[in-house]
C-alpha positions in Angstrom: -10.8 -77.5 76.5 -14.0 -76.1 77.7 -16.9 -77.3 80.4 -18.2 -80.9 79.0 -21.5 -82.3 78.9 -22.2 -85.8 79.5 -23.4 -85.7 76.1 -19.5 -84.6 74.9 -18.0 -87.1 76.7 -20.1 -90.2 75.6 -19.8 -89.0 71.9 -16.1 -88.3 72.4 -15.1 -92.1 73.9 -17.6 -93.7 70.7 -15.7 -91.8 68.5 -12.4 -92.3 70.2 -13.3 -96.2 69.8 -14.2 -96.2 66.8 -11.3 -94.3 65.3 -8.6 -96.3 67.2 -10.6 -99.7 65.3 -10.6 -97.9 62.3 -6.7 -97.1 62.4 -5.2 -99.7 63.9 -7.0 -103.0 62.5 -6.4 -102.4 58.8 -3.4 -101.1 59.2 -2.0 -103.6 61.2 -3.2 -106.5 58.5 -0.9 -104.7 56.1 2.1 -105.5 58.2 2.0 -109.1 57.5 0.7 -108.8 53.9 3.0 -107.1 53.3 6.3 -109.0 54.5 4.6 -112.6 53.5 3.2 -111.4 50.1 6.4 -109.6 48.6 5.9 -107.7 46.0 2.5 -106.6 45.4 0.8 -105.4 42.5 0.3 -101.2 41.7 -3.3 -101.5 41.9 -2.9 -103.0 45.2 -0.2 -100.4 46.4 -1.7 -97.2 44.7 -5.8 -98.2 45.9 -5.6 -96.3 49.0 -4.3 -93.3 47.8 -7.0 -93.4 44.7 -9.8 -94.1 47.1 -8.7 -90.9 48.8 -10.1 -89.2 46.5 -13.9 -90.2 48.3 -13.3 -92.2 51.2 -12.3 -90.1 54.0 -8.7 -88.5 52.7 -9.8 -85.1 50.4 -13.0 -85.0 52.5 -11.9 -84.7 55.4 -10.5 -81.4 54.4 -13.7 -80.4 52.6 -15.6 -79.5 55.7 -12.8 -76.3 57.0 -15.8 -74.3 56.1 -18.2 -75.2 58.7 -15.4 -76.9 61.4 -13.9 -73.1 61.6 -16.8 -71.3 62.4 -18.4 -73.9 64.5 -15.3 -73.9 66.9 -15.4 -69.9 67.1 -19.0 -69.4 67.4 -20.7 -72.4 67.7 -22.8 -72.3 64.5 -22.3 -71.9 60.4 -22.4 -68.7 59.4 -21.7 -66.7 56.0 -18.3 -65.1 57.3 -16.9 -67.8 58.7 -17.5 -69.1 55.4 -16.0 -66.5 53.7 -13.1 -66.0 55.4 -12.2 -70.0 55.1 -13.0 -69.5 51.4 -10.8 -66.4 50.9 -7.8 -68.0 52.7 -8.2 -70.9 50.6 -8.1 -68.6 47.4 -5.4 -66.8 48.5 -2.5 -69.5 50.3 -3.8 -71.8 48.0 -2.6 -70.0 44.8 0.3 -68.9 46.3 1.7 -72.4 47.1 0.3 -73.1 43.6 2.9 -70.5 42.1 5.6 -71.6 43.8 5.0 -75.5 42.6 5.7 -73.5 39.0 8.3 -71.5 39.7 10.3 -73.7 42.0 8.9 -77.2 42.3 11.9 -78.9 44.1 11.1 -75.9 46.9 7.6 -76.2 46.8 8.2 -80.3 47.6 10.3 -80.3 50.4 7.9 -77.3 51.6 5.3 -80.2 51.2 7.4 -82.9 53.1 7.6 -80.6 55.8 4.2 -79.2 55.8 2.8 -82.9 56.3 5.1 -83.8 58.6 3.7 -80.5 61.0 0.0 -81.4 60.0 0.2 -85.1 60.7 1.7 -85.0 63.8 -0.6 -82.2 64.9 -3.2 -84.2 63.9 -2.0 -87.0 66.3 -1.7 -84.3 68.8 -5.2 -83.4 68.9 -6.4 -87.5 69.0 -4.0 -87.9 71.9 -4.8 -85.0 73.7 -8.5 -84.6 73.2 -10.0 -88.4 71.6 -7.9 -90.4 73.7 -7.8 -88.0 77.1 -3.4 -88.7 77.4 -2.5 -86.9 80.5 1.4 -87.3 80.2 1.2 -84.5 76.8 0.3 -81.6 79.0 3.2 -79.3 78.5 4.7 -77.4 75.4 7.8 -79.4 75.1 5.9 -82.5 75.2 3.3 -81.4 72.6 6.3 -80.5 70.7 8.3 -83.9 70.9 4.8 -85.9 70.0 4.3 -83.4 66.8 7.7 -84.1 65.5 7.3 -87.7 66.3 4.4 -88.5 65.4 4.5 -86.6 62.0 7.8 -87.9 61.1 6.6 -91.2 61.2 4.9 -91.1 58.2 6.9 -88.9 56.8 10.7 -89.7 57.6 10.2 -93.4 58.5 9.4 -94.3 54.6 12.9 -92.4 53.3 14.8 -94.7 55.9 13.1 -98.1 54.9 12.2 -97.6 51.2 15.1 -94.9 50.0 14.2 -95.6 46.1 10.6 -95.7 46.6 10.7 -92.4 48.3 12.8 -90.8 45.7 10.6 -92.0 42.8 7.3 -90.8 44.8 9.0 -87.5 45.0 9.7 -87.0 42.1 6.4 -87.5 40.1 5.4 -84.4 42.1 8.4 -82.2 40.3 9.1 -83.5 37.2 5.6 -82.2 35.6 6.9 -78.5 36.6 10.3 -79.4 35.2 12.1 -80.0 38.1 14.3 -83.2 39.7 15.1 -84.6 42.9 18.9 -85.6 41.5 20.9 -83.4 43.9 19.0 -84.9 46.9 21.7 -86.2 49.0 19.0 -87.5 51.7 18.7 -90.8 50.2 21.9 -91.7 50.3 22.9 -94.9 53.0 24.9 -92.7 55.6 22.5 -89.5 55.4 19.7 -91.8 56.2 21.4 -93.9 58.8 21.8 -90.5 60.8 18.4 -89.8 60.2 17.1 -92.9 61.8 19.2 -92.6 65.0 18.3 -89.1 65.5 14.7 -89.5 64.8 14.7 -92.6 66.9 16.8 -91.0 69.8 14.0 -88.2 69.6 11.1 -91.1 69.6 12.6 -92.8 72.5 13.1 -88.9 74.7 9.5 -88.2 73.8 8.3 -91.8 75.3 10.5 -91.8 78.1 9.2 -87.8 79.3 5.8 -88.6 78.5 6.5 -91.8 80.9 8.3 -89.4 83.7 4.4 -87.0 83.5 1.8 -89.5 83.4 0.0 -90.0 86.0 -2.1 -92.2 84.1 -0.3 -95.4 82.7 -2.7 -96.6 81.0 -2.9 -93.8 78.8 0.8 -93.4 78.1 0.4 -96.9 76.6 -1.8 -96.3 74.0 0.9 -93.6 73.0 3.7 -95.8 72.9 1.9 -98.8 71.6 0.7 -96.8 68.8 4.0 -94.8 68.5 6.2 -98.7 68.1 3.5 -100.0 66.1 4.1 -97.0 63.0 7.5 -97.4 63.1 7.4 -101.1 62.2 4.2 -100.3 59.7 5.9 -97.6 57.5 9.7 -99.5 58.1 7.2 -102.5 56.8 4.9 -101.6 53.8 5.3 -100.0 50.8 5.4 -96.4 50.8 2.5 -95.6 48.9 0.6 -98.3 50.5 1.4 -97.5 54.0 0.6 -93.4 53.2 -2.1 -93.7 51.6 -3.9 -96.2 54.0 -2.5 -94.0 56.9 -3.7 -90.8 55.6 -7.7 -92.3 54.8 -7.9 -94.6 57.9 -5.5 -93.1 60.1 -5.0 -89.4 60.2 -8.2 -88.3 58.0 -10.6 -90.1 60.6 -9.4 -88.5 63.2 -10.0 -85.5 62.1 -13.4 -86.6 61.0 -13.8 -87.1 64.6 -12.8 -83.6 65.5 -15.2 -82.2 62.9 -18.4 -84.1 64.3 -17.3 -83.4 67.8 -17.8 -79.7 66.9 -21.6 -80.3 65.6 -23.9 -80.4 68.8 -26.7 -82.3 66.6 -24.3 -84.6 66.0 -22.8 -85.1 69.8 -26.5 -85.7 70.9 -27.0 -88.2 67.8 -23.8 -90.0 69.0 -25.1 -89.7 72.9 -27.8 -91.6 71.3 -25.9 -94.3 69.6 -27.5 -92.2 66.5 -24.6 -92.8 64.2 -25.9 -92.5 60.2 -27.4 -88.8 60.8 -23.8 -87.3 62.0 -22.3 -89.4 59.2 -25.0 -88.2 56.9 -24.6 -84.4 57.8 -21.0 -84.6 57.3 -21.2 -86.4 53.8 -23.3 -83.4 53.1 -21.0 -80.8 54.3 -18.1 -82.3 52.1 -19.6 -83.1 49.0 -19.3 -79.4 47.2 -15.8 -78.7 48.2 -14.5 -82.2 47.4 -16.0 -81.7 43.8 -14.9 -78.6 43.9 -11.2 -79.5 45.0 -11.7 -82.4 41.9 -12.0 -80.1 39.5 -9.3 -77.9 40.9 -6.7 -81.3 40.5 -8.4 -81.6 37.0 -7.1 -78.4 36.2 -3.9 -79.3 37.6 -3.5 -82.2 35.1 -4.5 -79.0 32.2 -2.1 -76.6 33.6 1.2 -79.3 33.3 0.1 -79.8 29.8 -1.7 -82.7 30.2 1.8 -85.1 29.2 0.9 -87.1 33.0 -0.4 -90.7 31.7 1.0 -93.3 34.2 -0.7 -94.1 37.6 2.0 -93.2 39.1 2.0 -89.6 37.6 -1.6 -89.3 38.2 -1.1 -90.1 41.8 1.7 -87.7 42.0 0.3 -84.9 40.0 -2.9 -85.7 42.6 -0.6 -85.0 45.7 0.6 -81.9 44.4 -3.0 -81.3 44.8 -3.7 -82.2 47.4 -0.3 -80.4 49.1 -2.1 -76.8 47.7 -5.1 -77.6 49.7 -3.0 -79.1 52.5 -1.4 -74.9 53.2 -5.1 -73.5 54.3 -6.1 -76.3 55.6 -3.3 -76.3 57.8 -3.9 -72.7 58.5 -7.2 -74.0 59.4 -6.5 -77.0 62.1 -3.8 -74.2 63.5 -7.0 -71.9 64.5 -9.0 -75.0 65.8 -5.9 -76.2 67.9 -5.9 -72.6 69.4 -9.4 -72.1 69.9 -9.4 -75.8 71.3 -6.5 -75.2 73.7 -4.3 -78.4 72.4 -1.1 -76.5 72.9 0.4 -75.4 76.3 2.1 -72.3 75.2 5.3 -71.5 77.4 3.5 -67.8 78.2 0.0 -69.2 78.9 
Protein backbone atom coordinates (compact mmCIF):
# COMPACT_ATOMS: atom_id res chain seq x y z
CA UNK A 1 0.00 0.00 0.00
CA UNK A 2 2.89 2.25 -0.57
CA UNK A 3 5.93 3.60 1.87
CA UNK A 4 4.15 5.67 4.88
CA UNK A 5 5.09 8.65 6.54
CA UNK A 6 4.65 9.20 10.09
CA UNK A 7 2.46 11.84 8.94
CA UNK A 8 0.11 8.87 7.10
CA UNK A 9 -0.03 6.88 9.88
CA UNK A 10 -1.07 9.46 12.64
CA UNK A 11 -3.79 10.81 10.18
CA UNK A 12 -4.78 7.22 9.35
CA UNK A 13 -5.35 5.90 13.27
CA UNK A 14 -7.46 9.64 13.98
CA UNK A 15 -9.42 8.86 11.20
CA UNK A 16 -9.72 5.15 11.95
CA UNK A 17 -10.92 6.38 15.50
CA UNK A 18 -13.05 8.57 14.58
CA UNK A 19 -14.89 6.52 12.04
CA UNK A 20 -15.26 3.41 14.23
CA UNK A 21 -17.09 6.28 16.98
CA UNK A 22 -18.95 7.48 14.25
CA UNK A 23 -20.34 4.03 13.12
CA UNK A 24 -20.65 2.13 15.87
CA UNK A 25 -22.20 4.56 18.76
CA UNK A 26 -25.28 5.70 16.83
CA UNK A 27 -25.80 2.68 15.40
CA UNK A 28 -25.69 0.71 18.30
CA UNK A 29 -28.38 3.24 20.25
CA UNK A 30 -30.73 2.18 17.52
CA UNK A 31 -30.68 -1.44 18.60
CA UNK A 32 -32.46 -0.79 21.77
CA UNK A 33 -34.68 2.00 20.42
CA UNK A 34 -35.67 0.09 18.27
CA UNK A 35 -36.86 -3.24 20.16
CA UNK A 36 -38.18 -1.09 23.32
CA UNK A 37 -39.83 1.68 21.27
CA UNK A 38 -41.90 -0.66 18.69
CA UNK A 39 -43.14 0.94 16.16
CA UNK A 40 -41.72 4.16 15.25
CA UNK A 41 -42.95 6.88 13.30
CA UNK A 42 -41.87 7.47 9.19
CA UNK A 43 -40.22 10.58 9.97
CA UNK A 44 -38.25 8.77 12.39
CA UNK A 45 -37.50 5.70 10.09
CA UNK A 46 -37.10 7.63 6.70
CA UNK A 47 -34.69 10.75 8.44
CA UNK A 48 -31.55 9.03 7.71
CA UNK A 49 -32.04 8.28 4.39
CA UNK A 50 -33.42 12.09 3.73
CA UNK A 51 -30.45 13.47 5.49
CA UNK A 52 -28.39 11.59 2.97
CA UNK A 53 -29.09 13.73 0.75
CA UNK A 54 -26.30 16.37 2.67
CA UNK A 55 -24.88 14.63 5.51
CA UNK A 56 -22.27 12.35 4.39
CA UNK A 57 -24.36 9.62 2.05
CA UNK A 58 -24.58 11.47 -1.75
CA UNK A 59 -21.42 13.36 -0.78
CA UNK A 60 -19.44 11.01 -0.30
CA UNK A 61 -19.67 10.10 -3.85
CA UNK A 62 -19.42 13.64 -5.05
CA UNK A 63 -15.71 13.87 -4.59
CA UNK A 64 -14.73 10.64 -7.42
CA UNK A 65 -13.41 13.51 -9.31
CA UNK A 66 -10.51 14.56 -7.29
CA UNK A 67 -10.17 10.95 -5.13
CA UNK A 68 -9.34 9.34 -8.81
CA UNK A 69 -6.79 11.39 -9.84
CA UNK A 70 -5.22 11.94 -6.50
CA UNK A 71 -4.62 8.19 -6.03
CA UNK A 72 -2.98 7.90 -9.73
CA UNK A 73 -0.99 10.90 -9.74
CA UNK A 74 -0.98 12.52 -6.62
CA UNK A 75 -2.65 15.82 -7.56
CA UNK A 76 -6.12 17.20 -9.40
CA UNK A 77 -5.79 17.62 -12.72
CA UNK A 78 -8.18 18.42 -15.74
CA UNK A 79 -8.14 14.66 -17.22
CA UNK A 80 -8.49 12.93 -14.40
CA UNK A 81 -11.38 15.10 -14.19
CA UNK A 82 -12.55 14.37 -17.34
CA UNK A 83 -12.33 11.00 -17.61
CA UNK A 84 -14.33 10.60 -14.09
CA UNK A 85 -16.91 12.94 -15.64
CA UNK A 86 -17.17 10.98 -18.96
CA UNK A 87 -17.55 7.66 -17.23
CA UNK A 88 -20.16 9.08 -15.16
CA UNK A 89 -22.01 10.31 -18.43
CA UNK A 90 -21.69 7.30 -20.06
CA UNK A 91 -22.50 4.11 -17.22
CA UNK A 92 -24.61 6.42 -15.66
CA UNK A 93 -27.15 6.74 -18.58
CA UNK A 94 -26.85 3.41 -19.46
CA UNK A 95 -28.04 2.04 -16.02
CA UNK A 96 -30.56 4.90 -16.42
CA UNK A 97 -32.00 3.12 -19.67
CA UNK A 98 -32.13 0.04 -18.33
CA UNK A 99 -34.28 1.31 -15.00
CA UNK A 100 -36.78 2.26 -18.20
CA UNK A 101 -36.77 -0.53 -20.18
CA UNK A 102 -36.52 -3.17 -17.55
CA UNK A 103 -36.79 -1.89 -14.00
CA UNK A 104 -37.31 -5.25 -12.15
CA UNK A 105 -33.61 -6.03 -13.91
CA UNK A 106 -32.22 -2.88 -13.23
CA UNK A 107 -33.28 -3.48 -9.18
CA UNK A 108 -31.94 -6.64 -8.48
CA UNK A 109 -28.76 -5.23 -10.61
CA UNK A 110 -28.98 -2.58 -7.81
CA UNK A 111 -29.26 -5.13 -4.87
CA UNK A 112 -26.32 -6.71 -6.13
CA UNK A 113 -24.32 -3.74 -7.04
CA UNK A 114 -24.63 -2.50 -3.26
CA UNK A 115 -24.07 -5.57 -1.92
CA UNK A 116 -20.28 -5.58 -4.05
CA UNK A 117 -19.79 -1.79 -3.11
CA UNK A 118 -20.57 -2.10 0.57
CA UNK A 119 -18.69 -4.81 1.33
CA UNK A 120 -15.72 -3.47 -0.65
CA UNK A 121 -16.15 -0.62 1.20
CA UNK A 122 -15.66 -2.55 4.51
CA UNK A 123 -12.74 -4.15 2.76
CA UNK A 124 -10.85 -1.20 2.40
CA UNK A 125 -11.66 0.11 6.41
CA UNK A 126 -10.51 -3.31 7.47
CA UNK A 127 -7.62 -3.56 5.39
CA UNK A 128 -6.28 -0.11 5.28
CA UNK A 129 -8.21 2.16 8.52
CA UNK A 130 -8.10 -0.53 10.88
CA UNK A 131 -4.57 -2.29 9.72
CA UNK A 132 -6.54 -6.32 10.00
CA UNK A 133 -3.70 -8.70 9.25
CA UNK A 134 -5.82 -11.92 9.06
CA UNK A 135 -7.56 -10.42 5.37
CA UNK A 136 -4.40 -10.74 3.50
CA UNK A 137 -5.27 -13.22 0.81
CA UNK A 138 -7.81 -13.22 -2.11
CA UNK A 139 -10.17 -15.79 -0.77
CA UNK A 140 -10.27 -13.93 2.48
CA UNK A 141 -10.90 -10.49 0.75
CA UNK A 142 -13.46 -12.36 -1.06
CA UNK A 143 -15.43 -14.04 1.95
CA UNK A 144 -15.26 -10.40 3.92
CA UNK A 145 -16.82 -8.62 0.60
CA UNK A 146 -19.67 -11.01 0.41
CA UNK A 147 -20.12 -10.80 4.15
CA UNK A 148 -19.81 -7.78 4.85
CA UNK A 149 -22.00 -6.46 1.96
CA UNK A 150 -24.62 -8.87 2.54
CA UNK A 151 -25.18 -7.70 5.73
CA UNK A 152 -26.83 -4.76 4.85
CA UNK A 153 -28.13 -6.07 2.11
CA UNK A 154 -29.48 -9.73 2.64
CA UNK A 155 -29.73 -9.47 6.50
CA UNK A 156 -32.95 -6.91 6.06
CA UNK A 157 -34.93 -9.52 3.52
CA UNK A 158 -34.39 -12.28 6.35
CA UNK A 159 -35.66 -10.15 9.32
CA UNK A 160 -38.17 -7.71 7.71
CA UNK A 161 -39.47 -9.83 4.43
CA UNK A 162 -42.54 -7.26 3.91
CA UNK A 163 -40.59 -4.21 4.58
CA UNK A 164 -38.08 -5.27 2.07
CA UNK A 165 -40.61 -6.08 -0.53
CA UNK A 166 -42.41 -2.71 -0.15
CA UNK A 167 -38.82 -0.80 -0.24
CA UNK A 168 -38.24 -2.58 -3.44
CA UNK A 169 -40.87 -1.92 -4.98
CA UNK A 170 -41.16 1.93 -4.84
CA UNK A 171 -37.99 1.70 -6.95
CA UNK A 172 -40.04 -0.28 -9.92
CA UNK A 173 -43.37 0.64 -9.83
CA UNK A 174 -42.67 4.44 -11.17
CA UNK A 175 -41.16 2.55 -14.47
CA UNK A 176 -44.14 0.25 -14.51
CA UNK A 177 -42.70 -2.63 -13.10
CA UNK A 178 -43.55 -5.09 -9.82
CA UNK A 179 -41.75 -7.26 -7.52
CA UNK A 180 -44.92 -9.96 -7.50
CA UNK A 181 -43.05 -12.87 -8.99
CA UNK A 182 -40.32 -12.43 -6.32
CA UNK A 183 -40.21 -15.78 -4.72
CA UNK A 184 -37.29 -14.56 -2.28
CA UNK A 185 -39.49 -13.37 0.26
CA UNK A 186 -41.21 -16.21 0.82
CA UNK A 187 -40.54 -18.09 4.63
CA UNK A 188 -38.45 -21.22 3.26
CA UNK A 189 -36.47 -19.24 0.41
CA UNK A 190 -35.33 -16.99 3.13
CA UNK A 191 -34.71 -19.52 5.77
CA UNK A 192 -32.04 -21.01 3.28
CA UNK A 193 -30.79 -17.77 2.76
CA UNK A 194 -30.02 -17.15 6.34
CA UNK A 195 -28.15 -20.49 6.93
CA UNK A 196 -26.14 -20.14 3.97
CA UNK A 197 -25.23 -16.53 4.44
CA UNK A 198 -24.58 -17.40 8.06
CA UNK A 199 -22.58 -20.61 7.28
CA UNK A 200 -20.51 -18.19 4.96
CA UNK A 201 -20.31 -15.49 7.99
CA UNK A 202 -19.11 -18.07 10.41
CA UNK A 203 -16.22 -19.72 7.44
CA UNK A 204 -15.02 -16.14 6.89
CA UNK A 205 -14.52 -15.55 10.85
CA UNK A 206 -13.23 -18.77 11.57
CA UNK A 207 -10.30 -18.45 8.41
CA UNK A 208 -9.73 -14.99 9.26
CA UNK A 209 -9.11 -16.52 13.00
CA UNK A 210 -6.81 -19.55 11.42
CA UNK A 211 -4.38 -16.16 9.64
CA UNK A 212 -4.18 -13.60 12.14
CA UNK A 213 -1.45 -13.21 13.70
CA UNK A 214 -2.84 -10.31 15.34
CA UNK A 215 -5.90 -11.10 17.65
CA UNK A 216 -6.64 -8.12 18.56
CA UNK A 217 -7.39 -7.05 15.16
CA UNK A 218 -9.44 -10.05 14.13
CA UNK A 219 -11.79 -8.84 16.96
CA UNK A 220 -12.74 -5.75 15.74
CA UNK A 221 -13.77 -7.82 12.57
CA UNK A 222 -15.87 -10.18 14.31
CA UNK A 223 -17.20 -7.71 16.91
CA UNK A 224 -18.24 -5.57 14.21
CA UNK A 225 -19.32 -8.45 11.87
CA UNK A 226 -21.98 -9.96 15.09
CA UNK A 227 -22.81 -6.64 15.96
CA UNK A 228 -24.60 -5.88 12.09
CA UNK A 229 -26.18 -8.96 12.11
CA UNK A 230 -28.17 -8.22 15.28
CA UNK A 231 -28.55 -4.27 14.00
CA UNK A 232 -30.12 -4.96 10.60
CA UNK A 233 -32.04 -8.46 12.15
CA UNK A 234 -33.02 -5.55 14.73
CA UNK A 235 -34.14 -2.09 13.20
CA UNK A 236 -36.23 -1.23 10.60
CA UNK A 237 -35.03 -1.56 7.23
CA UNK A 238 -35.04 1.84 6.19
CA UNK A 239 -33.81 3.02 9.38
CA UNK A 240 -30.99 0.68 9.76
CA UNK A 241 -29.86 1.42 5.74
CA UNK A 242 -30.04 4.64 5.85
CA UNK A 243 -28.15 5.25 9.14
CA UNK A 244 -25.61 2.50 7.89
CA UNK A 245 -25.09 4.07 4.65
CA UNK A 246 -24.44 7.99 6.24
CA UNK A 247 -22.61 6.97 9.40
CA UNK A 248 -21.33 3.74 8.53
CA UNK A 249 -20.20 3.03 4.98
CA UNK A 250 -20.20 6.78 3.54
CA UNK A 251 -17.63 7.83 6.40
CA UNK A 252 -15.41 5.50 5.69
CA UNK A 253 -15.00 6.37 2.53
CA UNK A 254 -14.82 9.90 3.56
CA UNK A 255 -11.84 8.71 5.28
CA UNK A 256 -10.36 7.17 2.23
CA UNK A 257 -10.88 10.33 0.35
CA UNK A 258 -8.93 12.70 2.92
CA UNK A 259 -6.30 10.05 3.33
CA UNK A 260 -5.51 10.73 -0.41
CA UNK A 261 -5.17 14.76 0.19
CA UNK A 262 -1.52 15.31 1.56
CA UNK A 263 -2.75 18.92 2.97
CA UNK A 264 -5.14 17.24 4.64
CA UNK A 265 -2.86 14.13 6.15
CA UNK A 266 -0.45 17.02 7.52
CA UNK A 267 -3.71 19.01 8.88
CA UNK A 268 -4.79 15.69 10.59
CA UNK A 269 -0.80 15.07 11.81
CA UNK A 270 -1.60 18.26 13.34
CA UNK A 271 -4.84 17.56 15.11
CA UNK A 272 -5.95 20.24 12.27
CA UNK A 273 -9.32 18.74 11.68
CA UNK A 274 -11.93 21.73 10.27
CA UNK A 275 -9.49 22.54 7.09
CA UNK A 276 -9.61 18.72 5.73
CA UNK A 277 -13.23 18.78 6.56
CA UNK A 278 -13.52 22.15 5.00
CA UNK A 279 -11.60 21.17 1.67
CA UNK A 280 -13.80 18.23 1.34
CA UNK A 281 -17.21 20.11 1.83
CA UNK A 282 -15.75 22.14 -0.99
CA UNK A 283 -14.92 19.36 -3.25
CA UNK A 284 -18.53 17.88 -2.89
CA UNK A 285 -20.68 20.71 -3.04
CA UNK A 286 -20.99 21.08 -7.17
CA UNK A 287 -21.43 17.45 -7.80
CA UNK A 288 -23.91 16.87 -4.95
CA UNK A 289 -26.08 19.85 -6.47
CA UNK A 290 -25.41 18.56 -9.50
CA UNK A 291 -26.46 14.86 -8.72
CA UNK A 292 -29.83 16.84 -6.94
CA UNK A 293 -30.80 18.11 -9.90
CA UNK A 294 -30.09 14.89 -11.81
CA UNK A 295 -32.84 13.00 -9.09
CA UNK A 296 -35.04 16.14 -9.70
CA UNK A 297 -35.12 15.15 -13.13
CA UNK A 298 -35.77 11.73 -12.19
CA UNK A 299 -39.02 12.70 -10.42
CA UNK A 300 -39.79 14.68 -14.20
CA UNK A 301 -38.91 11.78 -16.29
CA UNK A 302 -41.51 9.18 -14.17
CA UNK A 303 -44.14 11.77 -14.83
CA UNK A 304 -43.97 13.36 -11.72
CA UNK A 305 -47.24 10.85 -10.26
CA UNK A 306 -44.41 10.02 -6.99
CA UNK A 307 -46.16 12.00 -3.92
CA UNK A 308 -45.68 9.79 -0.79
CA UNK A 309 -42.28 9.81 1.27
CA UNK A 310 -41.99 6.60 0.65
CA UNK A 311 -41.97 7.11 -3.22
CA UNK A 312 -39.81 10.04 -2.90
CA UNK A 313 -37.34 8.00 -0.99
CA UNK A 314 -37.57 5.28 -3.47
CA UNK A 315 -37.63 7.22 -6.62
CA UNK A 316 -34.32 8.99 -4.65
CA UNK A 317 -32.54 5.48 -4.45
CA UNK A 318 -33.08 4.82 -8.00
CA UNK A 319 -30.95 7.82 -7.98
CA UNK A 320 -28.74 7.22 -6.18
CA UNK A 321 -28.29 3.33 -7.71
CA UNK A 322 -27.29 5.40 -11.31
CA UNK A 323 -24.66 7.21 -9.52
CA UNK A 324 -23.84 4.12 -7.41
CA UNK A 325 -22.50 2.16 -11.27
CA UNK A 326 -19.42 4.87 -11.83
CA UNK A 327 -18.93 5.29 -8.64
CA UNK A 328 -18.35 1.77 -8.19
CA UNK A 329 -16.21 1.85 -11.33
CA UNK A 330 -14.45 4.44 -9.42
CA UNK A 331 -13.62 2.72 -5.81
CA UNK A 332 -12.65 -0.45 -8.18
CA UNK A 333 -9.59 1.73 -9.66
CA UNK A 334 -8.73 3.09 -6.14
CA UNK A 335 -8.80 -0.46 -4.64
CA UNK A 336 -6.36 -1.36 -7.45
CA UNK A 337 -4.18 1.48 -7.36
CA UNK A 338 -4.31 1.03 -3.43
CA UNK A 339 -3.46 -2.64 -3.55
CA UNK A 340 -6.61 -3.87 -1.20
CA UNK A 341 -6.95 -7.07 -3.22
CA UNK A 342 -4.44 -9.93 -3.29
CA UNK A 343 -5.00 -11.20 -6.66
CA UNK A 344 -4.38 -15.06 -7.10
CA UNK A 345 -1.63 -14.07 -10.10
CA UNK A 346 0.02 -11.22 -8.07
Amino acid sequence: MGIETVDDQTARAALGKAAALVGWLPLAALVPLSLLVGELSPTVRYLPLVASVVVFGMPHGAVDYVALPRARTGHVDLRGVFDVSVLYLVAGLAYLALWFLFPVVAATFFIALTWFHWGQGDLYALRDLFRTDHIDDFPQQALTVVVRGGLPMLVPLIGFPATYRTVVDTFVEPFGGSTAAWWLFDAKPRLALAGIFGTITIIALARGFARARDRRRWRLDAAETTFLWVFFLAVPPILAVGTYFCLWHSVRHIARVVLLDERSVADLAGWRWLPPLGRFTLEAAVPTVIALAFIGGLWWGTGGTVETLSGATGLYLVGIAVLTLPHTVVVTILDREQHIWSWPDD
